[in-house]
C-alpha positions in Angstrom: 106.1 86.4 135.5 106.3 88.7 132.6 105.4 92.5 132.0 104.2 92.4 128.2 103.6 90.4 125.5 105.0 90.7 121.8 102.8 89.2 119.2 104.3 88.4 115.3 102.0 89.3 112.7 101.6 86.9 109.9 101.1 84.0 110.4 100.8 84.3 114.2 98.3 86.6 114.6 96.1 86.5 111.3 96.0 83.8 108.6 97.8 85.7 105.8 100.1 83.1 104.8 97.5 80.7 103.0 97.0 83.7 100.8 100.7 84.5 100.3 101.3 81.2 99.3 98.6 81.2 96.6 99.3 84.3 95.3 103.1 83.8 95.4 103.0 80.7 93.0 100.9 82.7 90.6 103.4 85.2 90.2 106.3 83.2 89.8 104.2 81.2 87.1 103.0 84.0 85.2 106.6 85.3 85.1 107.8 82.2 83.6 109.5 80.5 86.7 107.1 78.2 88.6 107.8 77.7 92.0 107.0 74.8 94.7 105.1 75.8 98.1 108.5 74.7 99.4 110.5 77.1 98.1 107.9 79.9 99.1 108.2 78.7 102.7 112.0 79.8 102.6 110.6 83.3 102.7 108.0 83.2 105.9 108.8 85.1 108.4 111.8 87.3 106.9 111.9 90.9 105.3 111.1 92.0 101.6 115.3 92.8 101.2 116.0 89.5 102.8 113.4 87.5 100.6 114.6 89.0 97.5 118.0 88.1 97.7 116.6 84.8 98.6 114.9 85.3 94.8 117.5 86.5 93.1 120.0 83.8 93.8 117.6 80.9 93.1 115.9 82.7 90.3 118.6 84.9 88.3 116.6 85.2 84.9 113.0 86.0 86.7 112.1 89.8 86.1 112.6 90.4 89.9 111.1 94.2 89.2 107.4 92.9 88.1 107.5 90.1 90.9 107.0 91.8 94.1 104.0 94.1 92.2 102.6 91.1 90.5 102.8 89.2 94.0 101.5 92.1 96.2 98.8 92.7 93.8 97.3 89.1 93.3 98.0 89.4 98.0 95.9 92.6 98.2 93.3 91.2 96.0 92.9 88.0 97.9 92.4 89.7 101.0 90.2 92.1 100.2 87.7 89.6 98.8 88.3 87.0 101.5 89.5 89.4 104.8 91.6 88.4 107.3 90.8 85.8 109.6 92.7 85.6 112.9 94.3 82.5 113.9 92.8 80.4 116.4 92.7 82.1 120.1 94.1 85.2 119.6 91.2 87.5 119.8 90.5 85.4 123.4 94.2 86.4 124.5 94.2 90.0 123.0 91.0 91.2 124.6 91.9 89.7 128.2 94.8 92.6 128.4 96.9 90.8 130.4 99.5 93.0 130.0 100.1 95.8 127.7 101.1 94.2 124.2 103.0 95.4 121.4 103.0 94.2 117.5 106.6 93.1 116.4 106.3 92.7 112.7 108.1 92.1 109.4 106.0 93.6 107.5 106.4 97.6 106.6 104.5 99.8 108.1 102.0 100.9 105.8 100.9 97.5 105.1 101.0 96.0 108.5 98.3 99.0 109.6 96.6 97.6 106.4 96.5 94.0 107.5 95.6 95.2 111.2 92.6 97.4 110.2 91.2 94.7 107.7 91.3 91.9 110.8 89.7 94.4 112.9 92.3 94.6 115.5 94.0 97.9 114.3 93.2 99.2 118.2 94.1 96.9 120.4 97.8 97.1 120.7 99.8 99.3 123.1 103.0 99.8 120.5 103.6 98.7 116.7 107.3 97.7 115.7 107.2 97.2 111.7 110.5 96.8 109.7 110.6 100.4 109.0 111.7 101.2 112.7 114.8 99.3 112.8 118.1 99.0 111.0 118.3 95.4 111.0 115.7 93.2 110.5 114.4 89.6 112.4 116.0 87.5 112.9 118.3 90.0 114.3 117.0 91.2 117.8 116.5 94.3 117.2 112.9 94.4 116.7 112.0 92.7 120.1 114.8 95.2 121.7 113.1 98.4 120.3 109.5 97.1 121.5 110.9 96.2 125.0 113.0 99.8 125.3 110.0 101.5 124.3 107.6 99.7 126.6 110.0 100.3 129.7 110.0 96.4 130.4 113.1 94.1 130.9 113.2 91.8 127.4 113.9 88.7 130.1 110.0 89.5 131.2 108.7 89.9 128.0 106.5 86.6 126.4 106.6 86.2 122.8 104.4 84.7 120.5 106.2 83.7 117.4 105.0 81.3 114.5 108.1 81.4 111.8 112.0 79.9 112.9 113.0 83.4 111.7 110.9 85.5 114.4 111.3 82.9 117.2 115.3 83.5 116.6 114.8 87.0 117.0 112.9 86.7 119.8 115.1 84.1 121.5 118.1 86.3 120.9 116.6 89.4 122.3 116.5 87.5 125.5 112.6 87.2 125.5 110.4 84.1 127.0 109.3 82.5 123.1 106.1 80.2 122.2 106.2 79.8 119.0 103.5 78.0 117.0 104.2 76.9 113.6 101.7 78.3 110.7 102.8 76.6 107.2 106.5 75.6 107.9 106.6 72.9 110.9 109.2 73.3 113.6 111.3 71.5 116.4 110.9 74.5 118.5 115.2 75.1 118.5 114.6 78.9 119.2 111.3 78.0 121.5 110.3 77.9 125.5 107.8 76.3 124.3 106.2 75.0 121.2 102.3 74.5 120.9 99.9 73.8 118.5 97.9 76.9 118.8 98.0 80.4 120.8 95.8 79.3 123.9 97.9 76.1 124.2 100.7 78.7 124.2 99.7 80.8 126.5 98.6 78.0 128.8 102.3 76.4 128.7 103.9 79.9 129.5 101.5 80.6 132.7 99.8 83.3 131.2 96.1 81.9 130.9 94.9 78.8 133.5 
C-alpha cells in the first residue's frame, strides 16, 4: 500500500515537547512576560520565523532578541541532563524497515542532527528534510513534496506520521496517507486518515504493522 514512511520529529518521534514547554515558560518569566502552557501550544509544530511572529504580535514589549537564546539555552540544558526519550513504539516501527523512511522536520538542521544523535536514532533514516531545505515551511507542503521527490516515490503512497495540526496539514496537503497522534495539543484529526493514541495504534490503523 505505500512505498515510504515520513516521520515528524518533535513531538512524534521523541518527547521534546515536555521540555520545550518547561523551558519556554521560564524564559518568558524571566523576561518579564509570563506565559500560559496554552499559549506555548500555539507554537508546536511550526517554524522559528513563523513562531516568532506568533511572539511578536502577542508580546510587542518582550525583548524578542534575548528570548529565543534564553529559551534554546534553558532547551539544550534540559536535554542534555535528561536525554531524549522516544515516544512510545517508535523504535518498534523504525527498526522493522518497512520501507525506506525519511525525517520531515521543523526543526533546522543543525539542531535536528542534535536531537537525532542524543535519542540515538541519528542512523536509521534513509533521507532528512529540516526547514533549511525548503523555501516554505509546514504547513505548506513543501516539505513532504521534497522528501517524496527525493525518495523517487508517489506522495499518494507515502504514510505519514504526524503529531502537531500544523504537520498533519502539511502532510495532508502534500497528498500523503496522515496518522497523526497528538503529543501536548489534542486534535479531532481534520488533517488525519487516521487519528491514534500512539505510533503502533497508528501504524496498525494504516495496515502497516498486523
Amino acid at each position: 500500500m505505500f512505498d515510504a514512511i515520513f516521520f515528524d520529529l518533535d513531538g512524534t518521534l521523541i518527547d521534546t515537547e515536555s521540555l520545550a514547554m518547561a523551558s519556554g515558560l521560564a524564559a518568558f518569566a524571566e523576561l518579564g512576560h509570563p506565559v500560559t502552557e496554552d499559549f506555548l501550544h500555539q507554537l508546536v509544530g511550526v517554524d522559528l520565523p513563523t513562531g516568532s511572529k506568533i511572539i511578536r504580535a502577542a508580546h510587542p514589549g518582550l525583548d524578542h532578541e534575548a528570548l529565543h537564546p534564553l529559551w534554546q539555552t534553558g532547551f539544550l540544558a534540559a536535554m542534555e541532563e535528561q536525554g531524549l526519550k522516544l515516544k512510545s513504539g517508535a523504535l518498534d516501527i523504525l527498526q522493522a524497515r518497512l520501507l525506506p523512511m525519511a525525517l520531515v522536520t521543523s526543526s533546522g538542521r543543525r539542531e535536528a542532527h542534535h536531537k537525532l544523535a542524543v535519542a540515538g536514532i541519528a542512523e536509521m533514516f534513509d533521507l532528512i528534510i529540516t526547514v533549511d531545505d525548503v523555501t516554505a515551511p509546514k504547513p505548506n507542503p513543501a516539505p513532504y513534496l521534497l522528501a517524496a521527490e527525493k525518495l523517487g516515490v508517489a506522495p499518494a503512497r507515502c504514510l505519514v506520521f504526524e503529531d502537531s495540526e500544523t504537520g498533519a496539514e502539511a502532510a495532508h496537503r502534500a497528498g500523503c496517507f496522515v496518522v497523526q497522534v497528538p503529543d501536548v495539543v489534542p486534535s479531532k484529526g481534520r488533517w488525519a486518515h487516521h487519528l491514534a493514541d500512539n505510533l503502533l495504534a497508528g501504524a496498525r490503523q494504516a495496515g502497516l504493522l498486523i
